[in-house]
mmCIF file of the N, C-alpha and C atoms, coordinates in Angstrom:
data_MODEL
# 
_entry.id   MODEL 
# 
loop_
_atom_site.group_PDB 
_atom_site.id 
_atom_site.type_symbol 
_atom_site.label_atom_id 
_atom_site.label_alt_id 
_atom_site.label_comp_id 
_atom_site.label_asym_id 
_atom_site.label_entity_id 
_atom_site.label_seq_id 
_atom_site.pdbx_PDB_ins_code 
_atom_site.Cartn_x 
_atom_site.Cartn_y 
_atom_site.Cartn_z 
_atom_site.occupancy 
_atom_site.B_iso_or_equiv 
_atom_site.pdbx_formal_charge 
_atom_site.auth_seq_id 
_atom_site.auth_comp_id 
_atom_site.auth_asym_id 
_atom_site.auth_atom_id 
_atom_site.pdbx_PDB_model_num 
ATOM 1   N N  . UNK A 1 1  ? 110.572 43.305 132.230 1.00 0.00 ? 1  UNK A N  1 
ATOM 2   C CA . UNK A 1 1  ? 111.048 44.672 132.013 1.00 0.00 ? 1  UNK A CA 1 
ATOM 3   C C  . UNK A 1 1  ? 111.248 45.340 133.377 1.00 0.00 ? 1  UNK A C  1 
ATOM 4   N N  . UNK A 1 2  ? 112.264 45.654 133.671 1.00 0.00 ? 2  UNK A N  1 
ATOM 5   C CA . UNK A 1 2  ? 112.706 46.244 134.731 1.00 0.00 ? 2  UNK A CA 1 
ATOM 6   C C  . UNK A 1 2  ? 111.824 47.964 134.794 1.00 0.00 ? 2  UNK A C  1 
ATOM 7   N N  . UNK A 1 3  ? 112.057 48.319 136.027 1.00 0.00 ? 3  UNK A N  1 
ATOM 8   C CA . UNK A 1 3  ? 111.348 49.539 135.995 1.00 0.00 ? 3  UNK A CA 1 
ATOM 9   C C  . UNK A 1 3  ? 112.050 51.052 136.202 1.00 0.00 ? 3  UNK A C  1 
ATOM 10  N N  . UNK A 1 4  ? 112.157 52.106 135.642 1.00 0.00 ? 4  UNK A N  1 
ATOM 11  C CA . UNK A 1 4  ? 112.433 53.277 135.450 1.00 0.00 ? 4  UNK A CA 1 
ATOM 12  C C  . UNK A 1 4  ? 112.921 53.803 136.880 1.00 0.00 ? 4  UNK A C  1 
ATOM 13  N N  . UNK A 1 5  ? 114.555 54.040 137.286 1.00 0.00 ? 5  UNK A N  1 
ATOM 14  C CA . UNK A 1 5  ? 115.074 54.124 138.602 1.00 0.00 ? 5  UNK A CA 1 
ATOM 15  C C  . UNK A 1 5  ? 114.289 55.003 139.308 1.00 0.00 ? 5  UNK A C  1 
ATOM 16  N N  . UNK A 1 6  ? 113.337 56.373 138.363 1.00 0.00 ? 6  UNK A N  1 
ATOM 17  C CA . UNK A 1 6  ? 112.687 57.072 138.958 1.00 0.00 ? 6  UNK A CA 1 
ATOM 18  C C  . UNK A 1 6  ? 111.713 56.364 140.161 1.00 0.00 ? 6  UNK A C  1 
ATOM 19  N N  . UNK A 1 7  ? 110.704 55.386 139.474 1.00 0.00 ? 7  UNK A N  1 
ATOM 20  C CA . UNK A 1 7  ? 109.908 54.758 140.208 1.00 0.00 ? 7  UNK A CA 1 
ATOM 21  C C  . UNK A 1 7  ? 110.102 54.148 140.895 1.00 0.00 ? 7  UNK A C  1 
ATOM 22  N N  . UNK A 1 8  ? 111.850 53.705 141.051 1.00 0.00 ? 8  UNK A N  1 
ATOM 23  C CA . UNK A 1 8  ? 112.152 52.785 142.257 1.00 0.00 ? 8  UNK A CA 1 
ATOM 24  C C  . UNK A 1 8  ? 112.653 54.260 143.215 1.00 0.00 ? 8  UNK A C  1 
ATOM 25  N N  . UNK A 1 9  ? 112.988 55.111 142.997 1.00 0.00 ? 9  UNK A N  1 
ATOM 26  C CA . UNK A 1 9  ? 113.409 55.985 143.980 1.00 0.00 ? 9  UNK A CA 1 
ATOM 27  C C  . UNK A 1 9  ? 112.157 56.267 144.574 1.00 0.00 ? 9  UNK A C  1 
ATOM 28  N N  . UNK A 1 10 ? 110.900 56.564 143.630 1.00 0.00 ? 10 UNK A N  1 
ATOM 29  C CA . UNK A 1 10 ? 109.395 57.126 144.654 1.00 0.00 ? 10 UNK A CA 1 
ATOM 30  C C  . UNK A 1 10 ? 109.063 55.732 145.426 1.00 0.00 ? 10 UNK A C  1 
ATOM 31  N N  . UNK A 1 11 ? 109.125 54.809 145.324 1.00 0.00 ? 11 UNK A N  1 
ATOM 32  C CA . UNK A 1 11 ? 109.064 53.528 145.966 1.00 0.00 ? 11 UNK A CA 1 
ATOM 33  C C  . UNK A 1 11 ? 109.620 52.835 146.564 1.00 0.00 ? 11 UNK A C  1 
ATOM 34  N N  . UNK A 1 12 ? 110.752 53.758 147.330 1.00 0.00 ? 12 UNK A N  1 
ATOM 35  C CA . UNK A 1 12 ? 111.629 53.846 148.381 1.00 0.00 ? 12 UNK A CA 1 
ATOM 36  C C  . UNK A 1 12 ? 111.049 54.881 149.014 1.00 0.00 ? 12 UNK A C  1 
ATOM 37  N N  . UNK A 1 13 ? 111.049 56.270 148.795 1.00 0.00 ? 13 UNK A N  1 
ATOM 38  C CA . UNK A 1 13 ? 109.969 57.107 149.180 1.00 0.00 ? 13 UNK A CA 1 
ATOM 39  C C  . UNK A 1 13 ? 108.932 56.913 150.113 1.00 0.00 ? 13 UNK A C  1 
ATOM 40  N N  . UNK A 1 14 ? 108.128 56.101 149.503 1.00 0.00 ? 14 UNK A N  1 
ATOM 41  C CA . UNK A 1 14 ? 106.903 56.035 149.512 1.00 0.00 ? 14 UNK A CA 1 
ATOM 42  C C  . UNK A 1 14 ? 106.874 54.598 151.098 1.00 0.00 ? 14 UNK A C  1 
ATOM 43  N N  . UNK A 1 15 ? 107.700 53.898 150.785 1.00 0.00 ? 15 UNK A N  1 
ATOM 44  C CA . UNK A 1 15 ? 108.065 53.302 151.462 1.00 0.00 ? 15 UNK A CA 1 
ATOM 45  C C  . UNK A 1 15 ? 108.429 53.754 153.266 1.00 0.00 ? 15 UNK A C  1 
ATOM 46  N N  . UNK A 1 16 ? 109.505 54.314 152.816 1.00 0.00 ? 16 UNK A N  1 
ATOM 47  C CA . UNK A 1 16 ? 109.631 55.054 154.585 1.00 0.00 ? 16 UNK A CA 1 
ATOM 48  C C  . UNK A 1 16 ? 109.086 56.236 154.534 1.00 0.00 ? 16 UNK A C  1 
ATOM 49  N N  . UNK A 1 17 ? 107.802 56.397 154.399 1.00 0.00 ? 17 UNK A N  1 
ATOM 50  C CA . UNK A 1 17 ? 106.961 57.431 154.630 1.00 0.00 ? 17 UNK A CA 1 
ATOM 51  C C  . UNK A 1 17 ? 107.539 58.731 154.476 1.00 0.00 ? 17 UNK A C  1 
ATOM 52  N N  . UNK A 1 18 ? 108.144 58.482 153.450 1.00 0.00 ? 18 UNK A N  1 
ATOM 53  C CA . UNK A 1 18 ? 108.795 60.353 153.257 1.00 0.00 ? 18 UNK A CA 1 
ATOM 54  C C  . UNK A 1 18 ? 108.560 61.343 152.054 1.00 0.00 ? 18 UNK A C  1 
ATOM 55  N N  . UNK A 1 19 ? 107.412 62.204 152.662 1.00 0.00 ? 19 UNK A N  1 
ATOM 56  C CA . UNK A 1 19 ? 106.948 63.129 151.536 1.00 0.00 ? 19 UNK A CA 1 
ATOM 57  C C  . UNK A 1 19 ? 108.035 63.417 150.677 1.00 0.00 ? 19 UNK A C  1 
ATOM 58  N N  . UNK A 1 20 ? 107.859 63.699 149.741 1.00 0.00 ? 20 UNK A N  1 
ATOM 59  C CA . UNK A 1 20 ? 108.305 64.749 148.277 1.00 0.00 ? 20 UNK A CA 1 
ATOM 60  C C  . UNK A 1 20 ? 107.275 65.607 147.766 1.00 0.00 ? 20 UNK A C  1 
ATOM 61  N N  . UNK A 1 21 ? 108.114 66.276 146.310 1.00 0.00 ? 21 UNK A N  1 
ATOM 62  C CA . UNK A 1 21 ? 107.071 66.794 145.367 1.00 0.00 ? 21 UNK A CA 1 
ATOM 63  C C  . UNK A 1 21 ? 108.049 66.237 144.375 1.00 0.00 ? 21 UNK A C  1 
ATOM 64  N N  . UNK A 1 22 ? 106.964 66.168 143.059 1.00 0.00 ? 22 UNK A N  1 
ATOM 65  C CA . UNK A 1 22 ? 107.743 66.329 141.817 1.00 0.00 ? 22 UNK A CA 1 
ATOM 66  C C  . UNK A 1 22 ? 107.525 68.031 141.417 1.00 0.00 ? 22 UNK A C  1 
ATOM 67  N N  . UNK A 1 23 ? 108.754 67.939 140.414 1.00 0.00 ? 23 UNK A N  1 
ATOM 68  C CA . UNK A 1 23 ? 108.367 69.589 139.650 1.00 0.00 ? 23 UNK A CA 1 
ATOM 69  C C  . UNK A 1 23 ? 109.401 69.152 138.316 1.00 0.00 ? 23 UNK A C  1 
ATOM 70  N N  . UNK A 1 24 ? 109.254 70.276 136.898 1.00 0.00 ? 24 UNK A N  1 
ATOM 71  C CA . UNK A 1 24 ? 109.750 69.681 136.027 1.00 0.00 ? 24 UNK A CA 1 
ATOM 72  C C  . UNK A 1 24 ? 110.573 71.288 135.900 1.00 0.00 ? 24 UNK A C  1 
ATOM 73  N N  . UNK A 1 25 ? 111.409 71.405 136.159 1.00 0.00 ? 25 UNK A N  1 
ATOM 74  C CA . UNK A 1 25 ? 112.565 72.543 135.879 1.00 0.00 ? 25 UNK A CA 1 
ATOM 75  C C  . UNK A 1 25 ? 113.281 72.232 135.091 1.00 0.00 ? 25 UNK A C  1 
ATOM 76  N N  . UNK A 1 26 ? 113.329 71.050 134.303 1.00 0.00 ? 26 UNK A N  1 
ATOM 77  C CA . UNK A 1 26 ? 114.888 71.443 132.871 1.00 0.00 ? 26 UNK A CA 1 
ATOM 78  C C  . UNK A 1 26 ? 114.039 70.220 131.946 1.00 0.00 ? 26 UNK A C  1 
ATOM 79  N N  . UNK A 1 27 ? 113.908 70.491 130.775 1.00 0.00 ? 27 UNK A N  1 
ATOM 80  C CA . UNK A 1 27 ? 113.517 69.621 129.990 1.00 0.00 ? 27 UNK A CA 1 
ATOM 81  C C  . UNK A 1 27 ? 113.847 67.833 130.210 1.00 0.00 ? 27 UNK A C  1 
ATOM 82  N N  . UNK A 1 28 ? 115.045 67.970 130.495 1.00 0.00 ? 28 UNK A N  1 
ATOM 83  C CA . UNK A 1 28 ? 115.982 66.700 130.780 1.00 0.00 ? 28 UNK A CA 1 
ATOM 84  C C  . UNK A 1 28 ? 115.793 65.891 131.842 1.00 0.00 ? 28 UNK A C  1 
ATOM 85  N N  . UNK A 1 29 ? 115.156 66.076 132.796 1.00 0.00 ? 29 UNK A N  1 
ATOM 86  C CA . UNK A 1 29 ? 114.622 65.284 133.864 1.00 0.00 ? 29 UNK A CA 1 
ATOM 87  C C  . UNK A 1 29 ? 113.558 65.911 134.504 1.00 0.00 ? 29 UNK A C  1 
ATOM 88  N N  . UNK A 1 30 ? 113.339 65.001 135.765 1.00 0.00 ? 30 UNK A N  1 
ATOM 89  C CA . UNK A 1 30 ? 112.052 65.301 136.718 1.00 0.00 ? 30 UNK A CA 1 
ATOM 90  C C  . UNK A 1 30 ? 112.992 65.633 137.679 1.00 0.00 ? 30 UNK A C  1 
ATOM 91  N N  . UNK A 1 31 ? 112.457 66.880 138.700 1.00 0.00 ? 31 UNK A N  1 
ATOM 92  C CA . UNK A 1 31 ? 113.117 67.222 140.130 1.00 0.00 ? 31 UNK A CA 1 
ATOM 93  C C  . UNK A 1 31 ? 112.039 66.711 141.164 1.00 0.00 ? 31 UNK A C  1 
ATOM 94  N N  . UNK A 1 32 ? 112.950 65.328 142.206 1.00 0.00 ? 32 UNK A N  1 
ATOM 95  C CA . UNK A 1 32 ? 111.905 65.143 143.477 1.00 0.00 ? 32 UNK A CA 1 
ATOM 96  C C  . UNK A 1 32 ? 112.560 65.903 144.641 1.00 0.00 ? 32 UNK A C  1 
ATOM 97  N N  . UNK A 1 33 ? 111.921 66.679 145.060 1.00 0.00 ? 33 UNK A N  1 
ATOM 98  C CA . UNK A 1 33 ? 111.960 67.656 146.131 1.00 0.00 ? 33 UNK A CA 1 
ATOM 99  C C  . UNK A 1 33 ? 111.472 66.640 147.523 1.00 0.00 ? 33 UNK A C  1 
ATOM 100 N N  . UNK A 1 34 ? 112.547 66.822 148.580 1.00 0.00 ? 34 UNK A N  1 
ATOM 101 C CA . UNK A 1 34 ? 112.295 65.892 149.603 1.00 0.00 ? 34 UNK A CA 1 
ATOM 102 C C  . UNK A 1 34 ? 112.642 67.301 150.669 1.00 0.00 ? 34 UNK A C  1 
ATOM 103 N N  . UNK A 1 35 ? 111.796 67.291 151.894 1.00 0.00 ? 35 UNK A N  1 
ATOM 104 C CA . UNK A 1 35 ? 112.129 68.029 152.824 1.00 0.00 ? 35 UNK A CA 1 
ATOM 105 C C  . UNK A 1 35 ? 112.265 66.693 153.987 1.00 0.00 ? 35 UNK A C  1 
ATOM 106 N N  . UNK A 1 36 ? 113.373 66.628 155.125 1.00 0.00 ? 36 UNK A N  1 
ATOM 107 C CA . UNK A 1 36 ? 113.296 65.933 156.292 1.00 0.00 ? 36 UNK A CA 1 
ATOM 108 C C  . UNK A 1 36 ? 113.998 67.061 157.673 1.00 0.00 ? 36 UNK A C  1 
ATOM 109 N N  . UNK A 1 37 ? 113.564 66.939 158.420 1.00 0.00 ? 37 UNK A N  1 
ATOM 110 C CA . UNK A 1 37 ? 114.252 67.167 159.570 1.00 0.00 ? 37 UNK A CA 1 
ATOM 111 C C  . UNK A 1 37 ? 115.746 67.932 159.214 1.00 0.00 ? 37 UNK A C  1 
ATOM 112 N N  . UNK A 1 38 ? 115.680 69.076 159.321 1.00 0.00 ? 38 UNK A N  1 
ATOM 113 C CA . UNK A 1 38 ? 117.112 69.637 159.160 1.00 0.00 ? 38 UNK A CA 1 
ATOM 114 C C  . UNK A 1 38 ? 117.759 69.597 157.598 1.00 0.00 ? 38 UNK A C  1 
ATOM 115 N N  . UNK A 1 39 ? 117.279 69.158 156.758 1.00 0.00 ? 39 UNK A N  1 
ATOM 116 C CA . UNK A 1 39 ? 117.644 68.273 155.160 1.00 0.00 ? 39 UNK A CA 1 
ATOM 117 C C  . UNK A 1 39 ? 116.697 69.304 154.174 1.00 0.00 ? 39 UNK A C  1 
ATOM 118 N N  . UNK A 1 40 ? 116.955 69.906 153.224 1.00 0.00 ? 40 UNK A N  1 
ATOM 119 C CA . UNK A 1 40 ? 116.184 70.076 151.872 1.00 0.00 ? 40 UNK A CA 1 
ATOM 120 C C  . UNK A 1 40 ? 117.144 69.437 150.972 1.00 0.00 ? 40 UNK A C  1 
ATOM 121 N N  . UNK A 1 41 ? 116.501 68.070 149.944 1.00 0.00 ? 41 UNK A N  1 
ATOM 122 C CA . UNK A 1 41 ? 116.956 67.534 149.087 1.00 0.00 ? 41 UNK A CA 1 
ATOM 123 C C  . UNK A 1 41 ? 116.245 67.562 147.596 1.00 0.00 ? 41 UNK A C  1 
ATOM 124 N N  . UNK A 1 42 ? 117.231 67.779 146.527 1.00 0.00 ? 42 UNK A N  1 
ATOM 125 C CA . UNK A 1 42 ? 116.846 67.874 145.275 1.00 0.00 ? 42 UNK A CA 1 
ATOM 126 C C  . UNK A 1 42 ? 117.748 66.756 144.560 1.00 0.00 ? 42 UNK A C  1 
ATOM 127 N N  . UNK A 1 43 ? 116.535 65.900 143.746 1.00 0.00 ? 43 UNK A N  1 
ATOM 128 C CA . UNK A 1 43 ? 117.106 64.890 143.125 1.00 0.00 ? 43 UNK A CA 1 
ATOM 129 C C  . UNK A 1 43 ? 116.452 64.910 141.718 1.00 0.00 ? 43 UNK A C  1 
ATOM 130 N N  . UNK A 1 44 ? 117.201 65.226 140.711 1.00 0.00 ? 44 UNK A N  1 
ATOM 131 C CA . UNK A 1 44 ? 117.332 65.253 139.746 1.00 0.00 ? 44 UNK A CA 1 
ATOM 132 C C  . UNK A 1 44 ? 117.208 64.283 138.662 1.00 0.00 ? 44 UNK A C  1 
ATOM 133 N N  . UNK A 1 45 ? 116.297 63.648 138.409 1.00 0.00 ? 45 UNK A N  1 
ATOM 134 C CA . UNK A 1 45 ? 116.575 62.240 137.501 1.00 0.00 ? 45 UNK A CA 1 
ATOM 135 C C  . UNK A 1 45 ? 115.938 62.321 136.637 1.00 0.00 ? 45 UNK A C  1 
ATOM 136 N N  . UNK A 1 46 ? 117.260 61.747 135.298 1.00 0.00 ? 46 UNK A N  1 
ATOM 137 C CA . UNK A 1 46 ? 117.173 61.811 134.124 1.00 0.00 ? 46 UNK A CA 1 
ATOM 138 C C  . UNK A 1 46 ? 116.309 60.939 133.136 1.00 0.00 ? 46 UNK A C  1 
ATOM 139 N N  . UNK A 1 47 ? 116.345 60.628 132.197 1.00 0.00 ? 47 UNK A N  1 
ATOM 140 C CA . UNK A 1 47 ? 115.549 60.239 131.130 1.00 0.00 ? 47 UNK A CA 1 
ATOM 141 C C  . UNK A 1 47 ? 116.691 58.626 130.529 1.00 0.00 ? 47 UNK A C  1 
ATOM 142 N N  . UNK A 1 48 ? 118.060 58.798 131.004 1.00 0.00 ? 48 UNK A N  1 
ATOM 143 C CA . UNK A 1 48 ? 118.748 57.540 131.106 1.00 0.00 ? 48 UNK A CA 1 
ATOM 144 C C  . UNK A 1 48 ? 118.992 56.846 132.360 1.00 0.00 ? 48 UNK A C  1 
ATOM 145 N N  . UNK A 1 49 ? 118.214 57.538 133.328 1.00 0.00 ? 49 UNK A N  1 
ATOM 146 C CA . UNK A 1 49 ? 118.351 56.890 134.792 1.00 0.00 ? 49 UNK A CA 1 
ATOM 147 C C  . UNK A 1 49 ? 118.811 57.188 135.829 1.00 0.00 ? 49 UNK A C  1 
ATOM 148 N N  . UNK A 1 50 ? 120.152 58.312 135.600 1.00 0.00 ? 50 UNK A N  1 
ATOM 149 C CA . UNK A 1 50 ? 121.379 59.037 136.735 1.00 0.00 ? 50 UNK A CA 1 
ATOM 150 C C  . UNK A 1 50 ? 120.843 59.929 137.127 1.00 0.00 ? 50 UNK A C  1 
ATOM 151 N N  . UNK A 1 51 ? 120.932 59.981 138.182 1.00 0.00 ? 51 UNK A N  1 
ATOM 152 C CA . UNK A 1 51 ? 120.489 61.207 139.134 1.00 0.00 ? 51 UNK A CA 1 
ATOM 153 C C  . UNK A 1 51 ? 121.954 61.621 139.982 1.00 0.00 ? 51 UNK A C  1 
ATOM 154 N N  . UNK A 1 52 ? 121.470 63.245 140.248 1.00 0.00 ? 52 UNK A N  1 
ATOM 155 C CA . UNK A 1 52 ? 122.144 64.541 140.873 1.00 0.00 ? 52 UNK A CA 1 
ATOM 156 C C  . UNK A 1 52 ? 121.473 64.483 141.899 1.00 0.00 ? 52 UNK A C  1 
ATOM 157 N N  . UNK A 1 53 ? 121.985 64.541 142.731 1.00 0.00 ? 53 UNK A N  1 
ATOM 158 C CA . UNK A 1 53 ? 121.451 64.560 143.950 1.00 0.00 ? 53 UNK A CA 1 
ATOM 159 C C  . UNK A 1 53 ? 122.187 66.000 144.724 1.00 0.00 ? 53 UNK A C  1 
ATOM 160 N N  . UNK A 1 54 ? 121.091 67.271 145.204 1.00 0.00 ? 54 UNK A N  1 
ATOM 161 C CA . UNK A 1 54 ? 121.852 68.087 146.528 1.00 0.00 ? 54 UNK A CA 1 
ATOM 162 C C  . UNK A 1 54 ? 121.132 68.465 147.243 1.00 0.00 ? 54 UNK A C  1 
ATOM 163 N N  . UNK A 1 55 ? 121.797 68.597 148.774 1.00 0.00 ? 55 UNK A N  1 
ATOM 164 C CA . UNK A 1 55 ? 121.659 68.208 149.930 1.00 0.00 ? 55 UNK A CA 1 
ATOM 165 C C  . UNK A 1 55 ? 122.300 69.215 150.552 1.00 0.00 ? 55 UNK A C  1 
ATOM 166 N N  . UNK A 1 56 ? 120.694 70.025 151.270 1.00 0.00 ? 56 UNK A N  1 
ATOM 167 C CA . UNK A 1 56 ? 120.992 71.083 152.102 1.00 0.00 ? 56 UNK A CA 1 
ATOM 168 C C  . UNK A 1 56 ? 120.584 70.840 153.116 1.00 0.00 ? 56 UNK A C  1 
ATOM 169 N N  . UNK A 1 57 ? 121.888 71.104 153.924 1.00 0.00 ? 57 UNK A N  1 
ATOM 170 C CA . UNK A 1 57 ? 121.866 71.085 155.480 1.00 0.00 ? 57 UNK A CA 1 
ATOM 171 C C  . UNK A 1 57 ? 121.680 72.126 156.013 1.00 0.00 ? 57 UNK A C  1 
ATOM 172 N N  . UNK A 1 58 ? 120.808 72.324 157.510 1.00 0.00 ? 58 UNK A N  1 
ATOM 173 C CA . UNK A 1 58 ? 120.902 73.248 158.540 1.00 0.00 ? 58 UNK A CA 1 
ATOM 174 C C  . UNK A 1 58 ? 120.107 73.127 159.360 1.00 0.00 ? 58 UNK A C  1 
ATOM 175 N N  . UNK A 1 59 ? 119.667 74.164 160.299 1.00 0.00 ? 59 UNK A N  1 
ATOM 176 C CA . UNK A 1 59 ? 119.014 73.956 161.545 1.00 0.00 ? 59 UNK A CA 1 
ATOM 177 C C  . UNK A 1 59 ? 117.830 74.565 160.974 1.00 0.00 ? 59 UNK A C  1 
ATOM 178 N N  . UNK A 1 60 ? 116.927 74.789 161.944 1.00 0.00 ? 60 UNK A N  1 
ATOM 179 C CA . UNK A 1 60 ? 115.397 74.960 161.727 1.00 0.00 ? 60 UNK A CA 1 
ATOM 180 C C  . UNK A 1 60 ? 115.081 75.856 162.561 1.00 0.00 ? 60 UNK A C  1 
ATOM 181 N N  . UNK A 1 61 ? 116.083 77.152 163.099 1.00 0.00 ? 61 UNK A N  1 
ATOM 182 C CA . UNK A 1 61 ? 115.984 77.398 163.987 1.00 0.00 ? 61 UNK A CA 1 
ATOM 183 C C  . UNK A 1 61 ? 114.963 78.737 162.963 1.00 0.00 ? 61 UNK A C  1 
ATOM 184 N N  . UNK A 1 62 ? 114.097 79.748 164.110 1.00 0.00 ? 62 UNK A N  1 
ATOM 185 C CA . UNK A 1 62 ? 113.352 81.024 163.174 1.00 0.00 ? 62 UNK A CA 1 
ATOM 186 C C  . UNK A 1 62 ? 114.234 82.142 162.976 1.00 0.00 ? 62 UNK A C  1 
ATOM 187 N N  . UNK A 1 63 ? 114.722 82.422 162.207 1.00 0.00 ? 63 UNK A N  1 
ATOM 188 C CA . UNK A 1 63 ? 115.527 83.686 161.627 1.00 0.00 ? 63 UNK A CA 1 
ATOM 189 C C  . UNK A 1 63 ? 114.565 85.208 161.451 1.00 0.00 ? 63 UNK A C  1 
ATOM 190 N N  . UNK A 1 64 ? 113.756 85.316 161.618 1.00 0.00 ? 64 UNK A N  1 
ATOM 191 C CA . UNK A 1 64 ? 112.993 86.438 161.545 1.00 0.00 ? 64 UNK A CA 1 
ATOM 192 C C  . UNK A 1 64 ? 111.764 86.386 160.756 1.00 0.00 ? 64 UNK A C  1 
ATOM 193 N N  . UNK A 1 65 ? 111.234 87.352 160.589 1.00 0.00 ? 65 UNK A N  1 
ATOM 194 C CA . UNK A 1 65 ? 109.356 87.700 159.970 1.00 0.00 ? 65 UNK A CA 1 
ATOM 195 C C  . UNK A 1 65 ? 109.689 87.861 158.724 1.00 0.00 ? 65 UNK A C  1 
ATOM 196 N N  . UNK A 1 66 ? 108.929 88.833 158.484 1.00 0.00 ? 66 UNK A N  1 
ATOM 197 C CA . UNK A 1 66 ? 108.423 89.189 156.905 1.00 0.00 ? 66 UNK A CA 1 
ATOM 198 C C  . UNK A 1 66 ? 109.301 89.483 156.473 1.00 0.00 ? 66 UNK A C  1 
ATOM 199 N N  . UNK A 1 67 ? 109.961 90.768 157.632 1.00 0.00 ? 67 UNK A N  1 
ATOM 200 C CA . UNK A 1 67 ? 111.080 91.487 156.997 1.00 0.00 ? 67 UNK A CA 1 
ATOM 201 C C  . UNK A 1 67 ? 112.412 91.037 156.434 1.00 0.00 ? 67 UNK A C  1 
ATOM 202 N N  . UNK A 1 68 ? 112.340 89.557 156.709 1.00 0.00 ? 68 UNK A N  1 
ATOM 203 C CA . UNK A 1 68 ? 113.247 88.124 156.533 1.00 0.00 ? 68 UNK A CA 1 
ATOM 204 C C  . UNK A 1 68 ? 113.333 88.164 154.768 1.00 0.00 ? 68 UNK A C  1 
ATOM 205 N N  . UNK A 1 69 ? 111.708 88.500 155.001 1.00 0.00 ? 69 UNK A N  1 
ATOM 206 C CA . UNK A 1 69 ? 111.497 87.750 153.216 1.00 0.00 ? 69 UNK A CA 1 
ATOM 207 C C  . UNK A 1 69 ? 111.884 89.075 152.261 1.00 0.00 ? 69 UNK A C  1 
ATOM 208 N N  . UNK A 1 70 ? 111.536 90.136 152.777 1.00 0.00 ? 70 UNK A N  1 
ATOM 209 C CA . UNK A 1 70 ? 112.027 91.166 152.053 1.00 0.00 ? 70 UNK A CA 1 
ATOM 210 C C  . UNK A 1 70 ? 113.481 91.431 151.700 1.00 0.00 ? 70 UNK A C  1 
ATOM 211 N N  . UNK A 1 71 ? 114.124 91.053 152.539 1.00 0.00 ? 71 UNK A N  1 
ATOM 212 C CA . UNK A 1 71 ? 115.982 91.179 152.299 1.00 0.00 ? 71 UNK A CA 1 
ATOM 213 C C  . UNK A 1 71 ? 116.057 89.480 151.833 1.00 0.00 ? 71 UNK A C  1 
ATOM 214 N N  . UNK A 1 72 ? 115.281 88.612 151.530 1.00 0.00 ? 72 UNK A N  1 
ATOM 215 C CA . UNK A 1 72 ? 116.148 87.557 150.721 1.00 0.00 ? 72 UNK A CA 1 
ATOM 216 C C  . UNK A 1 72 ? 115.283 87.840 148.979 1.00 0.00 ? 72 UNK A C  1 
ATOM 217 N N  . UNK A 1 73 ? 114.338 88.679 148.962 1.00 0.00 ? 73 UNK A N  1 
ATOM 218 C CA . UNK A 1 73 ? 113.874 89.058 148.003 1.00 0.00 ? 73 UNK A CA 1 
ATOM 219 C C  . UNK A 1 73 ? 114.669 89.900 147.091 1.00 0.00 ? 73 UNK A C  1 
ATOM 220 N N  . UNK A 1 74 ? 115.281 91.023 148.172 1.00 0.00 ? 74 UNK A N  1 
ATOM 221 C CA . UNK A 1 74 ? 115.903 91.850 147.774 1.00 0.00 ? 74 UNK A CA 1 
ATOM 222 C C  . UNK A 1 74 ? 117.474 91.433 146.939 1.00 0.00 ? 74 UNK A C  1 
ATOM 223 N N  . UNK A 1 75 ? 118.276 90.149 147.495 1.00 0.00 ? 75 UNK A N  1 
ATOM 224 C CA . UNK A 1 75 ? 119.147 89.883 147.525 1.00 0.00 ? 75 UNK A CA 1 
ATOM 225 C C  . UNK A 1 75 ? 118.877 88.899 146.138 1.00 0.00 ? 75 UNK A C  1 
ATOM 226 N N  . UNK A 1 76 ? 117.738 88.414 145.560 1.00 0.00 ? 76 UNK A N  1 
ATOM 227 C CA . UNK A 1 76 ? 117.883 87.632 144.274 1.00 0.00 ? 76 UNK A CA 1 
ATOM 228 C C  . UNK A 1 76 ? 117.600 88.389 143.605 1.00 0.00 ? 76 UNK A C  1 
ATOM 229 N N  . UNK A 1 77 ? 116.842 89.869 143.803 1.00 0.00 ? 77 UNK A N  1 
ATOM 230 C CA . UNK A 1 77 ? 116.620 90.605 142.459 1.00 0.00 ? 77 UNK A CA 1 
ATOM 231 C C  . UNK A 1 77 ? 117.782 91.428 142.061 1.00 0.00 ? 77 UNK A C  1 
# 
């Protein structure tokens, strides 16, 4: 019996030493949350195997303090 692509994706993961998280946001799959160097990635995988994969790019540079968090607070409510 072959094994669930999920577990081969954490076992690639797991493999080149690259943290994730899981989290469960849509009934329909598991989300593995990968942060690398410049990269936030969300991979999406389903319950038949296909995964969504997206891939945010940018720099790491510091954009500001608190008051950072208050205007991106402001901007989703």
């Amino acid at each position: 019996m072959s094994s669930h692509p999920l577990f081969e994706l954490l076992q690639k993961l797991d493999s080149a030493r690259i943290a994730y998280a899981l989290g469960r946001h849509r009934p329909e799959s598991v989300l593995v949350s990968v942060t690398v160097v410049g990269q936030r990635i969300e991979i999406d995988v389903f319950n038949d195997g296909h995964m969504e994969v997206s891939r945010f790019v940018g720099n790491e540079d510091i954009e500001g303090g608190a008051e950072l968090i208050d205007s991106i607070v402001a901007l989703a409510s």
